[in-house]
VODO-188426 format. One record per residue (C-alpha): x, y negated, z; residue number from 1; residue in three letters. Coordinates in Angstrom, 3 decimals. Layout:
// VODO-188426
        xx        yy        zz  doro  pafi
         X         Y         Z   NUM   Ala
...
END
This chain:
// VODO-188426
        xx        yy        zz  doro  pafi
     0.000     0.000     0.000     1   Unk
     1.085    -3.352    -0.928     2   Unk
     2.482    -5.457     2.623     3   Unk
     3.878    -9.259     1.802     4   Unk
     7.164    -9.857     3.860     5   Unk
     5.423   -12.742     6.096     6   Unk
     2.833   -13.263     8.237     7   Unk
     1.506   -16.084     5.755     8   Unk
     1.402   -13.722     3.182     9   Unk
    -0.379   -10.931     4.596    10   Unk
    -3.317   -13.147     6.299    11   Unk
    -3.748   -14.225     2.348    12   Unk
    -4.108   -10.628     0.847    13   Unk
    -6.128    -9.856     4.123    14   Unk
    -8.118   -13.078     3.092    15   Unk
    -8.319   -11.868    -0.579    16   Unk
    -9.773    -8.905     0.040    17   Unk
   -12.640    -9.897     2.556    18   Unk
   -13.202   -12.937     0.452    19   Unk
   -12.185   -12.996    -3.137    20   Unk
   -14.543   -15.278    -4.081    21   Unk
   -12.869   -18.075    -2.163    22   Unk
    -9.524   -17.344    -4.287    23   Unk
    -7.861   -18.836    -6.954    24   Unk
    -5.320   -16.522    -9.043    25   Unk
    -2.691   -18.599   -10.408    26   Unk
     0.362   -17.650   -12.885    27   Unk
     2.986   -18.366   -14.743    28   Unk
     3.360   -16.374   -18.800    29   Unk
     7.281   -15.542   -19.511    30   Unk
     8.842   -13.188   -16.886    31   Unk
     5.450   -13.187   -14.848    32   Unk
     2.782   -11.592   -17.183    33   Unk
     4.794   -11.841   -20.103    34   Unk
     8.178    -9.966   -20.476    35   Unk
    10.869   -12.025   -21.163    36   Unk
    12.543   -10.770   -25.075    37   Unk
    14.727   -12.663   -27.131    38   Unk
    12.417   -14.374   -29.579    39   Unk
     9.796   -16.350   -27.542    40   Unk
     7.752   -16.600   -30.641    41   Unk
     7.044   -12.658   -30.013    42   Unk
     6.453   -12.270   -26.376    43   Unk
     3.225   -10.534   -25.253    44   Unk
     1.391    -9.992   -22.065    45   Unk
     2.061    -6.997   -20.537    46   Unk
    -0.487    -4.015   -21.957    47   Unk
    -2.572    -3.845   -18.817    48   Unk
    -2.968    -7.377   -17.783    49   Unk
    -5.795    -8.064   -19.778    50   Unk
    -7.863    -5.370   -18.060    51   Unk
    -6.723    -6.089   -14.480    52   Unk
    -7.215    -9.489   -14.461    53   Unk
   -10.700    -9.181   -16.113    54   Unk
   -11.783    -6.883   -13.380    55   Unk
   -10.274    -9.678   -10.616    56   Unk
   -12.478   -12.496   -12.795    57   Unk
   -15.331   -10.467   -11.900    58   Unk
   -14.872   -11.184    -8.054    59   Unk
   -12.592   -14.196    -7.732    60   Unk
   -13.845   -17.779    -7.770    61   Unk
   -10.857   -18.635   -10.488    62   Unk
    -7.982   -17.285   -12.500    63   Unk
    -5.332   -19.989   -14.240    64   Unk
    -1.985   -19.057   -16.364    65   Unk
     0.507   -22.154   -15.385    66   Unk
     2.710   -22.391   -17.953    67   Unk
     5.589   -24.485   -19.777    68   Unk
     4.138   -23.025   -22.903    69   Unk
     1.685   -24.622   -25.182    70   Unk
    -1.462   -23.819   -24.280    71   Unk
    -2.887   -22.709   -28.270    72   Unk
     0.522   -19.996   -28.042    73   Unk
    -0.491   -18.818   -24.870    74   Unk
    -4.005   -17.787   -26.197    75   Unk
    -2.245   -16.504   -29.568    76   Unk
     0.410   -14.304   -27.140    77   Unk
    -1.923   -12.956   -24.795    78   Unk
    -4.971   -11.990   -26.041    79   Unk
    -6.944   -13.853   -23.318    80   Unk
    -9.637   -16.359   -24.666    81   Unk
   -11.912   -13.527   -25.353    82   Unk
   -11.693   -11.164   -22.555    83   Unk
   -14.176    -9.677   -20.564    84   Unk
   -14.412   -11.103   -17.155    85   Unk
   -12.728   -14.407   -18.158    86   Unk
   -15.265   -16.580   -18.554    87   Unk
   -14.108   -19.011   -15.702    88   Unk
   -10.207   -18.445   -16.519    89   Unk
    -8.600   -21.908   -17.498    90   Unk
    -4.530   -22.313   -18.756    91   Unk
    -2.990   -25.204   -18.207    92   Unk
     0.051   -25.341   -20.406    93   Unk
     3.259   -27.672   -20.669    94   Unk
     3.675   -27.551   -16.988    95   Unk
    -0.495   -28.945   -16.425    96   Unk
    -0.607   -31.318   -19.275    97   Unk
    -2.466   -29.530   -21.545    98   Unk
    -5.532   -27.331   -20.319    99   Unk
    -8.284   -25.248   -21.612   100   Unk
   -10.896   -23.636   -20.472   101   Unk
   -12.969   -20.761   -21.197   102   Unk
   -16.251   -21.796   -20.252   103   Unk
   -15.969   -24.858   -23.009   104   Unk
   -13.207   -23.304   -25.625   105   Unk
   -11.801   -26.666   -25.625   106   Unk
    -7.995   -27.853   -25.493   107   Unk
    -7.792   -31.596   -23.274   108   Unk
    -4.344   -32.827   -24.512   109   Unk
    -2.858   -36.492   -24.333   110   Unk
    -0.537   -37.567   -26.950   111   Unk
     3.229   -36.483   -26.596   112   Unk
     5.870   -38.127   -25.342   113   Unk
     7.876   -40.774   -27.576   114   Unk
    11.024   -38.869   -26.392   115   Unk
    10.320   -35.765   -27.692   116   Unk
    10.005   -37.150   -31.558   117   Unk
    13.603   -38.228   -30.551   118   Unk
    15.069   -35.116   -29.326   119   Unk
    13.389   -32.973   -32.233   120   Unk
    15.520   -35.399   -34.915   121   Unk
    18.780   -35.497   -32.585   122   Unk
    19.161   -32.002   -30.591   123   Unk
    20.098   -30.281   -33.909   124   Unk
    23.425   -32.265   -34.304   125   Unk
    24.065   -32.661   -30.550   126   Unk
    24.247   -28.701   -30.734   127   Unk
    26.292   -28.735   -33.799   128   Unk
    28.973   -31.465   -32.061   129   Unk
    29.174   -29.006   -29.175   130   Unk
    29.989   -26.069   -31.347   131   Unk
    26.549   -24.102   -30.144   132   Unk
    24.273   -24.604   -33.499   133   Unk
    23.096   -21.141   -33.471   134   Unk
    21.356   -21.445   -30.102   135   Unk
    17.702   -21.389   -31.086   136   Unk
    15.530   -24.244   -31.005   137   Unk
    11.527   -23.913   -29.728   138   Unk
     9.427   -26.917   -30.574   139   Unk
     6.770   -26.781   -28.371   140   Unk
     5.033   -30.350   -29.951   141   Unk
     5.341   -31.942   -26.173   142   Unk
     8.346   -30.262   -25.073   143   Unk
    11.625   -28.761   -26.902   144   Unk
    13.134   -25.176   -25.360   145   Unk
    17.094   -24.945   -26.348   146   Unk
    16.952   -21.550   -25.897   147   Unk
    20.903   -19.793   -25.348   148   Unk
    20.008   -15.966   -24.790   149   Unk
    21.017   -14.997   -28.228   150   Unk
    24.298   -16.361   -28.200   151   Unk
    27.625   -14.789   -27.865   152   Unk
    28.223   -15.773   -24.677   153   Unk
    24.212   -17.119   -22.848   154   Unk
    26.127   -18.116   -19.989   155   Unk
    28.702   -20.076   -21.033   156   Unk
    26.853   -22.127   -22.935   157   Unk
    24.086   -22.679   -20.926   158   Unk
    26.595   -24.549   -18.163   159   Unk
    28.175   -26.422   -21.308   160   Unk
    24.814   -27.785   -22.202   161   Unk
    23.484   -28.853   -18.633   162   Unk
    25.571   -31.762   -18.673   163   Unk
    24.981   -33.409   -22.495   164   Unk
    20.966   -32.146   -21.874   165   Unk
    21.133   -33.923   -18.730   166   Unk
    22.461   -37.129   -20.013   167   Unk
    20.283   -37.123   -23.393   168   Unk
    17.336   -36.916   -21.369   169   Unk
    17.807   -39.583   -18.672   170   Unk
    18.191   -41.693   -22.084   171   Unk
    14.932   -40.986   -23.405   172   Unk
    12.633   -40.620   -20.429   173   Unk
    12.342   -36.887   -20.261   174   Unk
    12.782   -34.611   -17.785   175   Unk
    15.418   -31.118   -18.048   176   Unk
    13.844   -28.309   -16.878   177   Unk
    16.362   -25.375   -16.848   178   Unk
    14.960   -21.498   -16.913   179   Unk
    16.289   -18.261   -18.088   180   Unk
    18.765   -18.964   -20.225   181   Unk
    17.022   -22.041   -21.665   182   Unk
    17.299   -26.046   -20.907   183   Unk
    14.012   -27.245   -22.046   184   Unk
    13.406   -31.338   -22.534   185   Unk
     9.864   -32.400   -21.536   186   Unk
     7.728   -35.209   -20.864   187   Unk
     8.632   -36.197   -17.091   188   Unk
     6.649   -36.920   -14.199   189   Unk
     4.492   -33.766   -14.795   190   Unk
     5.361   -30.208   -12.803   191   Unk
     3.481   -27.040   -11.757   192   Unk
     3.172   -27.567    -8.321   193   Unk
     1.222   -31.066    -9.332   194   Unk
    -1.078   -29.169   -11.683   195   Unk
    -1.911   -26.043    -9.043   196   Unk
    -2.806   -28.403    -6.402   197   Unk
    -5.129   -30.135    -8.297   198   Unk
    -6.900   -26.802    -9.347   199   Unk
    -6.783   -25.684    -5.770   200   Unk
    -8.879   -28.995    -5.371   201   Unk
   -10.775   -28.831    -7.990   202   Unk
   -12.171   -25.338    -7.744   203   Unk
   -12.340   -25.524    -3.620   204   Unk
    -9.914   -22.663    -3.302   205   Unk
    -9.788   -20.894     0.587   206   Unk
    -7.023   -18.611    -0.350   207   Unk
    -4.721   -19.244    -3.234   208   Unk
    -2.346   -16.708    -5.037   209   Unk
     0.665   -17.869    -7.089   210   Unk
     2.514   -15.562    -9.236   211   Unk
     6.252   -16.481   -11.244   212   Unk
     9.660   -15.674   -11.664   213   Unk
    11.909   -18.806   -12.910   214   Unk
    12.830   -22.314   -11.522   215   Unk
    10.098   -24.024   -12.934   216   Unk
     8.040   -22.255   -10.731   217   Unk
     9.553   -23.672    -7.841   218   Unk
     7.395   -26.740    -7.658   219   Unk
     4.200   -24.496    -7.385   220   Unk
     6.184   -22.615    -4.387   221   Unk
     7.071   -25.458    -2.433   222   Unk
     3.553   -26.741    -3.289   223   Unk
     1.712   -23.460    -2.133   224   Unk
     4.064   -23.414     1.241   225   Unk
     2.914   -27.104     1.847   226   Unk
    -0.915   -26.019     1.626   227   Unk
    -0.946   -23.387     3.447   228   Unk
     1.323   -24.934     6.426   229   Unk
    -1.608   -27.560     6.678   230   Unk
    -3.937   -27.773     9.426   231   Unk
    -7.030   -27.056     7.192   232   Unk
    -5.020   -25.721     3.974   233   Unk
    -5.525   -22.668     2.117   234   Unk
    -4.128   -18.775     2.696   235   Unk
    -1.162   -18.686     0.642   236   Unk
     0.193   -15.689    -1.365   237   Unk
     3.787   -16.320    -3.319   238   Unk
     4.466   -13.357    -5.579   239   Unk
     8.131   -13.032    -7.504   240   Unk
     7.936   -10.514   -10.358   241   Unk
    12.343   -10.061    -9.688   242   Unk
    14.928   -10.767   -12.451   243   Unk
    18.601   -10.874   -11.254   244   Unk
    19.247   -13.451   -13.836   245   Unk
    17.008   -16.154   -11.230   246   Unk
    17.708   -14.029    -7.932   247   Unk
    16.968   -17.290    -5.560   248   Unk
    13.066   -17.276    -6.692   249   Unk
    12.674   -13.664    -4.769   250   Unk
    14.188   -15.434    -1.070   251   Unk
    10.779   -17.817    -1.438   252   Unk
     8.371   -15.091    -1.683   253   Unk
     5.913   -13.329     0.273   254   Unk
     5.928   -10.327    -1.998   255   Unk
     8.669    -9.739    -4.704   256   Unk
     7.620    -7.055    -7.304   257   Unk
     9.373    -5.410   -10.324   258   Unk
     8.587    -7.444   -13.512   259   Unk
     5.094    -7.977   -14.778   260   Unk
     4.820    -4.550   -14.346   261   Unk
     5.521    -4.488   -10.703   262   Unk
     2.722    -7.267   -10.949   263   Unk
     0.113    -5.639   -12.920   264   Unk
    -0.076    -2.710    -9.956   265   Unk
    -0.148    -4.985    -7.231   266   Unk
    -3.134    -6.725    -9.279   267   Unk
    -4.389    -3.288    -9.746   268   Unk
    -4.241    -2.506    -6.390   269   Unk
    -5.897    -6.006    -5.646   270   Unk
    -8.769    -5.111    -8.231   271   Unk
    -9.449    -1.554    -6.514   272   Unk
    -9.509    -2.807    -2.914   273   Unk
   -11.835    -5.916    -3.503   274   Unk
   -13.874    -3.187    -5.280   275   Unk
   -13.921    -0.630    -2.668   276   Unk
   -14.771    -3.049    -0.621   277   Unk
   -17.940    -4.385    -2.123   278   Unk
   -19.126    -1.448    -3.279   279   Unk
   -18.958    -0.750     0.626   280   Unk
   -20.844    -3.814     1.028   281   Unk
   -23.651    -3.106    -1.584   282   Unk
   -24.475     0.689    -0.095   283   Unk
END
């Protein structure tokens, strides 16, 4: 049986399971759901996440992907606009500045920032000056990835970038995210913890559950740990699908799992006790 590693953790899956509907189920795509593989143009969701998370829909008062993605590639990946049990599931992509939901099918997007038309003309011969024009370049129309895992050496390059990334985008108002062997450029001012705690507002969330593996997640971490350390905050449940390439994301969690595998039977597991449970409460 699944047992988080703190107290705080384990009242939240108690909390979960006595009273799903209270709970908002929150994620992030790449390395959480979404293996991470070399071309992020082919990812996919993990085969059984569909079907575990539409059972959880069926129960929980709201499920959200949280995601540095777009939010029109996250439905084209995964699969999920149409699923059963989804019909109150929203994504909010490019870190919470993009959403849609799946009770209107609509995408709410404000224009892109004026530094990102910049960077998409200028990053190609920045990369060529520092000798690394084969790292791969990911337009993501608000954001651009520089991507290093196909290189010769991932990283070695990704240190030799930090600091010319860094400088480019204190010049054009963006902020440097850096992940798993990528260094993306974004709009700034806009970060994951921001966007859950808004939806934990929104949606009146008692218990909320916050699932991802890379240092952009960190924001939503420190933003869970603050809500649920309030006097009249939420349960909090901090789940790290592992990766030894971002080992420190593990040390924050209440429950650190192997991949989005490891996550998809913990949700499993989830699905089959809030089940058991009303089906209890029905006979």
């Amino acid at each position: 049986m699944t047992e988080p590693t703190s107290a705080a953790g384990r009242a939240a899956w108690q909390r979960l399971v006595s009273q799903p509907e209270s709970a908002l189920l929150a994620f992030d795509f790449d390395g959480t759901l979404s293996p991470i593989v070399p071309d992020p143009a082919q990812a996919y969701v993990h085969p059984d996440a569909v079907a575990v998370l539409g059972r959880l829909g069926a129960h929980v008062g709201a499920i959200a992907i949280v995601t540095g993605r777009p939010v029109e590639m996250v439905l084209r990946l995964s699969g999920l606009a149409d699923a059963p049990g989804l019909g109150r599931l929203q994504v909010l992509g490019q870190y919470g500045v993009e959403r849609w939901r799946a009770d209107t099918g609509q995408i709410e997007a404000p224009p892109p920032p004026t530094g990102i038309a910049v960077a998409r003309e200028q990053l190609p011969g920045l990369l060529d000056e520092l000798g690394l024009g084969a790292a791969h370049l990911e337009d993501k129309g608000r954001a651009i990835g520089v991507h290093v895992r196909r290189l010769p050496d991932p990283a070695s390059a990704f240190e030799q970038l930090r600091g010319p990334l860094q400088e480019f985008a204190d010049a054009n108002d963006l902020h440097l995210e850096p992940g798993r062997m990528v260094l993306e450029l974004r709009g700034a001012g806009v970060d994951k913890g921001e966007a859950l705690r808004g939806l934990v507002e929104e949606v009146g969330a008692r218990v909320v559950v916050y699932g991802g593996d890379d240092l952009g997640d960190l924001p939503a971490y420190d933003a869970v740990e603050a809500m649920r350390s309030g006097p009249d905050g939420p349960a909090g449940l901090l789940i790290c699908p592992a990766s030894e390439e971002q080992p420190v994301m593990a040390a924050r969690a209440d429950l650190v799992v192997d991949g989005p595998a490891g996550l998809v039977a913990v949700l499993t597991e989830l699905a089959d006790a809030i089940e058991t449970r009303s089906g209890s409460s029905e006979s």
